[in-house]
C-alpha positions in Angstrom: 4.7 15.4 -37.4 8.3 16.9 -38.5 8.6 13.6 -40.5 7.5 13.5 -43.9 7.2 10.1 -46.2 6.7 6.3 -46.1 9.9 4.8 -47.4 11.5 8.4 -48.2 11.2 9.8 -45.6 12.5 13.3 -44.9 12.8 15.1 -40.8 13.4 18.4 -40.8 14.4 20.3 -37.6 15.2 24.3 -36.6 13.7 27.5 -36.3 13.9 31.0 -38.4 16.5 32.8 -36.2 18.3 29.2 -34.4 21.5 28.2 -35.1 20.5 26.2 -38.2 18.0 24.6 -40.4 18.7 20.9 -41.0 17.4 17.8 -41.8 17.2 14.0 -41.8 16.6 12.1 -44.8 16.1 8.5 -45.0 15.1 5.7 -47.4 16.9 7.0 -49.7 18.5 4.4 -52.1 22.2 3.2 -52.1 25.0 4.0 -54.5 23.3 7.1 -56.3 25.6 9.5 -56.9 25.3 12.9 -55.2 25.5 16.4 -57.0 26.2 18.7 -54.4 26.5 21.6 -57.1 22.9 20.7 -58.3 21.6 20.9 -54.7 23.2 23.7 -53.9 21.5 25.4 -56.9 17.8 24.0 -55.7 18.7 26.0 -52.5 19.7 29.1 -54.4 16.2 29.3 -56.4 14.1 29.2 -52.8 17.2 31.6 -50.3 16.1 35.6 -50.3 17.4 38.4 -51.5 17.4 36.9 -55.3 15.6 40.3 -56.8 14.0 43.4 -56.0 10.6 41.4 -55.9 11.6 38.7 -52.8 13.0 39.8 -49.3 16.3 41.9 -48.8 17.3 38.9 -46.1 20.7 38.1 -47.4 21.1 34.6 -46.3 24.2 32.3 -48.3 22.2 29.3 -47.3 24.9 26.9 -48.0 24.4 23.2 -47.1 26.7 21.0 -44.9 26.4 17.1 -45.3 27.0 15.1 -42.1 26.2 11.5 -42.9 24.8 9.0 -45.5 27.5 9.7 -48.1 30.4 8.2 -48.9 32.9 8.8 -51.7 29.8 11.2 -53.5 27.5 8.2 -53.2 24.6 7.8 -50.8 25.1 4.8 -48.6 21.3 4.0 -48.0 22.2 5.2 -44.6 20.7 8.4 -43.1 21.7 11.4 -44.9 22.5 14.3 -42.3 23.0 17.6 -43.5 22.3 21.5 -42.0 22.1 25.0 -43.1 23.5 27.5 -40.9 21.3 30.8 -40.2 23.9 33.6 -41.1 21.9 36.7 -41.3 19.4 37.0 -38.7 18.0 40.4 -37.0 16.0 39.4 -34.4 15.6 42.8 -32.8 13.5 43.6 -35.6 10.9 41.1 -33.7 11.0 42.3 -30.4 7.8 44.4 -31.0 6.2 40.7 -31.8 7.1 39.1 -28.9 3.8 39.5 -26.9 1.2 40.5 -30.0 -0.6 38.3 -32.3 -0.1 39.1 -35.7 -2.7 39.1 -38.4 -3.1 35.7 -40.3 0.1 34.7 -38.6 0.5 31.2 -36.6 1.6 33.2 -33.1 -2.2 32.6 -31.2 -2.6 29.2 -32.7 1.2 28.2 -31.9 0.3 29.8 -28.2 -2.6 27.7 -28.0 -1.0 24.2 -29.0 2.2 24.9 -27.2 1.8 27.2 -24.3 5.2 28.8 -25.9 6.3 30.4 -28.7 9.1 31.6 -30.6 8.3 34.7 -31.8 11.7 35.9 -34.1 10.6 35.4 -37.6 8.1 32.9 -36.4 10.4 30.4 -35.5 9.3 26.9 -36.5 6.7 28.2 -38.5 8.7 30.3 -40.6 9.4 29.2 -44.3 12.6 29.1 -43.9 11.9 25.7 -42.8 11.7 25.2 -46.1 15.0 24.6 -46.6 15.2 21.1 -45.2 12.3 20.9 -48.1 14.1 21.9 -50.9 17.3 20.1 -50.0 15.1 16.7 -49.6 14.0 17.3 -52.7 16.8 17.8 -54.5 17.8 14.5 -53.7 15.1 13.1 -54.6 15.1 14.7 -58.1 18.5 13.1 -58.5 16.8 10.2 -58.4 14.4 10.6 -60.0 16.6 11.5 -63.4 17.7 7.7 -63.3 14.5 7.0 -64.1 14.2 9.5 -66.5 11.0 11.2 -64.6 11.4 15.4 -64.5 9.5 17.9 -62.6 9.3 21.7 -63.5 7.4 24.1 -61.6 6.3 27.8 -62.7 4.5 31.4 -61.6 0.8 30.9 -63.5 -1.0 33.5 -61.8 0.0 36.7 -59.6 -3.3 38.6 -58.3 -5.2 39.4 -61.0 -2.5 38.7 -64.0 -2.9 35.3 -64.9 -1.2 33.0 -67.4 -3.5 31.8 -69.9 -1.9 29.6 -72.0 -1.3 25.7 -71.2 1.7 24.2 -69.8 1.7 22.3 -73.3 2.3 25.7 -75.0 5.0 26.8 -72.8 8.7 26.2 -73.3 9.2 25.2 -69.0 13.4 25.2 -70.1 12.8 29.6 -69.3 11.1 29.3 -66.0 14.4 30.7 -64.4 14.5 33.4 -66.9 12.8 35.8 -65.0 12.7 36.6 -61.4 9.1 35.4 -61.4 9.7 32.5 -62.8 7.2 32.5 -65.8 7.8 31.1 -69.0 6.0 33.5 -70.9 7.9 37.0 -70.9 5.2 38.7 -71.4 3.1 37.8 -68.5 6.0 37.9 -66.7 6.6 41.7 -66.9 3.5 42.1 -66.0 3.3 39.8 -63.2 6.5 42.0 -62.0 5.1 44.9 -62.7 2.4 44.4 -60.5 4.5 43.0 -57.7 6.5 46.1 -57.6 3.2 48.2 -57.2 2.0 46.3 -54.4 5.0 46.5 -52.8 5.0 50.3 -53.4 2.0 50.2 -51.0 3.2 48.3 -48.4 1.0 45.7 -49.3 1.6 41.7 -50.8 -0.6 39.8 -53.0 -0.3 36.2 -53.8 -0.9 33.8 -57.0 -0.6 30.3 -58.3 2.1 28.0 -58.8 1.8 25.5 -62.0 3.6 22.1 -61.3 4.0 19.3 -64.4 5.7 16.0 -63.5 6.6 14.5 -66.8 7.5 10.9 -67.4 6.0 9.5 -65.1 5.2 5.4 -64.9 1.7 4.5 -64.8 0.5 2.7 -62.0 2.0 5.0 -59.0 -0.4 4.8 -55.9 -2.7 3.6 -54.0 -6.4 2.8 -54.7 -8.4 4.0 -51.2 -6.7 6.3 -48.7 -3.4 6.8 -50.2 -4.6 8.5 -53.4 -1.1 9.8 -55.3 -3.5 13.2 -55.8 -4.0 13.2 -52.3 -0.7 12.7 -51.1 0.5 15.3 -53.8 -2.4 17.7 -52.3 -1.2 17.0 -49.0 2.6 17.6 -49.8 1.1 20.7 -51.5 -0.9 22.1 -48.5 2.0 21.9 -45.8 4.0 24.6 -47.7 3.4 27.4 -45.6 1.1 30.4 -47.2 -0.5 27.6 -49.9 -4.1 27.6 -49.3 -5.7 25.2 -52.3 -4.6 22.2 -54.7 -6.0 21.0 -57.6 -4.9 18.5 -60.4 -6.0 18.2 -63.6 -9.2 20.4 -65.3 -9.6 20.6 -61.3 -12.7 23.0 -60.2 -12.9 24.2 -64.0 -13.6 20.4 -64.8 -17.4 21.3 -63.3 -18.5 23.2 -66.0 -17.8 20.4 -68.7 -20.2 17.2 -69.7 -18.7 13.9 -69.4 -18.8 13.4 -72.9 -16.7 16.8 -73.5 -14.1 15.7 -70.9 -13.8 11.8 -70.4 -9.9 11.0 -71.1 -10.5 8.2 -73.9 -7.6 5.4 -74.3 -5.8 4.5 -77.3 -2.9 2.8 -78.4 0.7 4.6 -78.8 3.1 4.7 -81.6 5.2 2.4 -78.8 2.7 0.1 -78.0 1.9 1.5 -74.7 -1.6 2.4 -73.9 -2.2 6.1 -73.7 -4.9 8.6 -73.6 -6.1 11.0 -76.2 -6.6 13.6 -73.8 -5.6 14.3 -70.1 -8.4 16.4 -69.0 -7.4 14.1 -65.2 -4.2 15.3 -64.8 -1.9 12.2 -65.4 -4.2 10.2 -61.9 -7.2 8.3 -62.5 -8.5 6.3 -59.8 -6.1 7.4 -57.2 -3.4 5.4 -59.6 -0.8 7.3 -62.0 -1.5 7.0 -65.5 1.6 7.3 -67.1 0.2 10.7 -69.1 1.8 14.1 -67.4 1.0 14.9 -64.1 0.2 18.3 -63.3 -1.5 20.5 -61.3 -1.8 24.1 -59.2 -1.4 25.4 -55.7 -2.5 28.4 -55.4 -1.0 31.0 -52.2 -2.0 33.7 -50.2 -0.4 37.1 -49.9 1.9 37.0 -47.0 0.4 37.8 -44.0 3.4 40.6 -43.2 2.6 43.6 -44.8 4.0 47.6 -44.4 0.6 48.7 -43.0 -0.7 49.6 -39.6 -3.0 46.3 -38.8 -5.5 46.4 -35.2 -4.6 43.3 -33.5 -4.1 41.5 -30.1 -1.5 41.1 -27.7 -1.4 38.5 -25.7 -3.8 40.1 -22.6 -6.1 40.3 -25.6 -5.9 44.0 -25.5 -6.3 45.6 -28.3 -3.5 47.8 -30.1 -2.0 48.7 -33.7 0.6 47.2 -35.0 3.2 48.9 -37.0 5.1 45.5 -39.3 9.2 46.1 -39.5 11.7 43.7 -40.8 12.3 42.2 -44.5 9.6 40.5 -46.0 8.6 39.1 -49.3 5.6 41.3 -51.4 5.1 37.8 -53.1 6.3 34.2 -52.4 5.8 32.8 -55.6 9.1 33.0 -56.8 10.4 31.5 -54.0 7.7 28.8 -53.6 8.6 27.5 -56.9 11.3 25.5 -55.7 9.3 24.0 -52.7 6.7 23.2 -55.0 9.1 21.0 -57.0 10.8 19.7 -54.4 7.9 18.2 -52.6 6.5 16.8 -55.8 9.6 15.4 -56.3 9.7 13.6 -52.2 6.1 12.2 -53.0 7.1 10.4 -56.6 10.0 8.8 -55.4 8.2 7.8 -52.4 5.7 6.2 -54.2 7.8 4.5 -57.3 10.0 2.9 -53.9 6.5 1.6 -52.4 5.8 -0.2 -56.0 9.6 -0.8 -56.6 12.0 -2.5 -54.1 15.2 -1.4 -55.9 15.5 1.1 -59.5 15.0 0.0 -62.7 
């Protein structure tokens, strides 16, 4: 399961401390032309060592093309392309190599496979990511010719949550701050707190807000491929992420139907809309052509600066003391990835309703 997609379909290959991470993507429509400044920049929001409040990794994280383009236009062929792994210190995981680490994939790896690569978690790093993000720029490049845009941001941090709605928010100032969140205010604190918990050798984790705007009605399928359940499933095979909702979501509970039902009316364009969009843009599995939006929410990550009992490998029992660079907090980071596997799954499922681009 390295492949992800129906008709886009993106394979993505390599391991934290290998030569390279890389990926295959495919379906992806002739003749569109290719900004290879714009991906690059998708891959400099998600590489480390961006502020004091992500990893001190210092990684270029620059992007080689192999295939599928020609001239600065996609072929509809494969499209081929690698990131080389400049920056590695594996030594720092030699401790690792036989212990288990806390909320880490190394037992469950060991169990599935027998083997394991234990420098930076090899496949199940996020630096995998990166064959993520670069899919996904793509795919938002496609996306713009149909005028559909998707814009991601840090709503929550521990306790310091945003409270205002995404309708309040000017999303053009995500990148303003090295949390990315729109509203400067909760963004120093958000900071703030980071810096604290890093200050105790601890990390905390938070929410990421994701609004896909302009979006056609009629996107997805009616039984078992649900475009909130693809979106979820996108969502949940980021690594750390560890819930999904769209919509009002698990607040939605508390309401009546009659304080929440999304009621139709007629637009100024003639188009049916709704009044409100208490469902998040999906009703019936089906896109409505209101906003989409909706929140994955992360755990802290499971490296921190403090002693932690554990396992090695025997299943004796010892301490273990955490080195090498880590992130206090992904969400800065996971913004990106957010984005771009939003941005895989609507494409994906405008080419499943639509042979060829409007």
């Amino acid at each position: 399961m390295n492949t992800f997609g129906n008709i886009f379909r993106l394979t993505s290959f390599g391991e934290s401390h290998g030569e390279a991470i890389g990926g295959i993507i495919d379906g992806c429509p002739a003749g569109i032309e290719i900004n290879k400044e714009f991906i690059q920049k998708e891959l400099d929001r998600r590489k480390p060592g961006q502020s004091e409040i992500t990893t001190s990794r210092d990684e270029p994280d620059k992007v080689e093309f192999l295939s599928g383009i020609y001239e600065g236009k996609t072929m509809g062929t494969p499209i081929g392309f690698t990131v080389k792994n400049r920056n590695q210190q594996s030594s720092d995981y030699e401790h690792y190599k036989n212990v288990y680490r806390p909320s880490h994939a190394d037992f469950t790896y060991r169990e599935k496979y027998l083997i394991r690569d234990h420098r930076g978690g090899g496949r199940s790093s996020a630096r995998e990511t990166i064959a993520r993000v670069v899919g996904g720029a793509v795919a938002k490049i496609v996306l713009q010719k149909l005028k559909i845009k998707i814009i991601a941001y840090t709503s929550q941090v521990g306790p310091v949550r945003l409270e205002r709605p995404y309708t309040d928010l000017d999303l053009k100032t995500v990148d303003a701050t090295p949390i990315r969140c729109p509203d400067p205010v909760s963004a120093e604190k958000m900071i703030r707190y980071i810096r604290q918990i890093k200050e105790e050798g601890d990390t905390v984790g938070g929410i990421v807000t994701c609004v896909c705007e302009g979006v056609p009605a009629g996107l997805g399928e009616p039984v078992f491929g649900k475009l909130h359940a693809a979106l979820g499933n996108a969502m949940l095979s980021i690594n750390a992420a560890k819930g999904f909702e769209y919509g009002l979501g698990f607040d939605g509970v508390q309401y009546k139907g009659s304080e929440i039902n999304d009621r139709f009316y007629r637009r100024s364009d003639g188009k049916i809309g709704t009044i409100t969009n208490h469902s998040g843009g999906i009703q019936g599995g089906i896109s409505t052509g209101e906003p989409i939006y909706f929140r994955v929410a992360f755990k802290p990550v499971a490296t921190i600066m403090k002693d932690q009992q554990t396992v090695n490998e025997e299943g004796e029992t010892i301490i273990l003391h955490a080195k090498g660079r880590h992130d206090p907090c992904v969400l800065p980071r996971a913004v990106p990835i957010v984005e771009a596997m939003a941005a895989m799954v609507l494409l994906d499922y405008y080419l499943m309703n639509k042979s060829v681009l409007l």
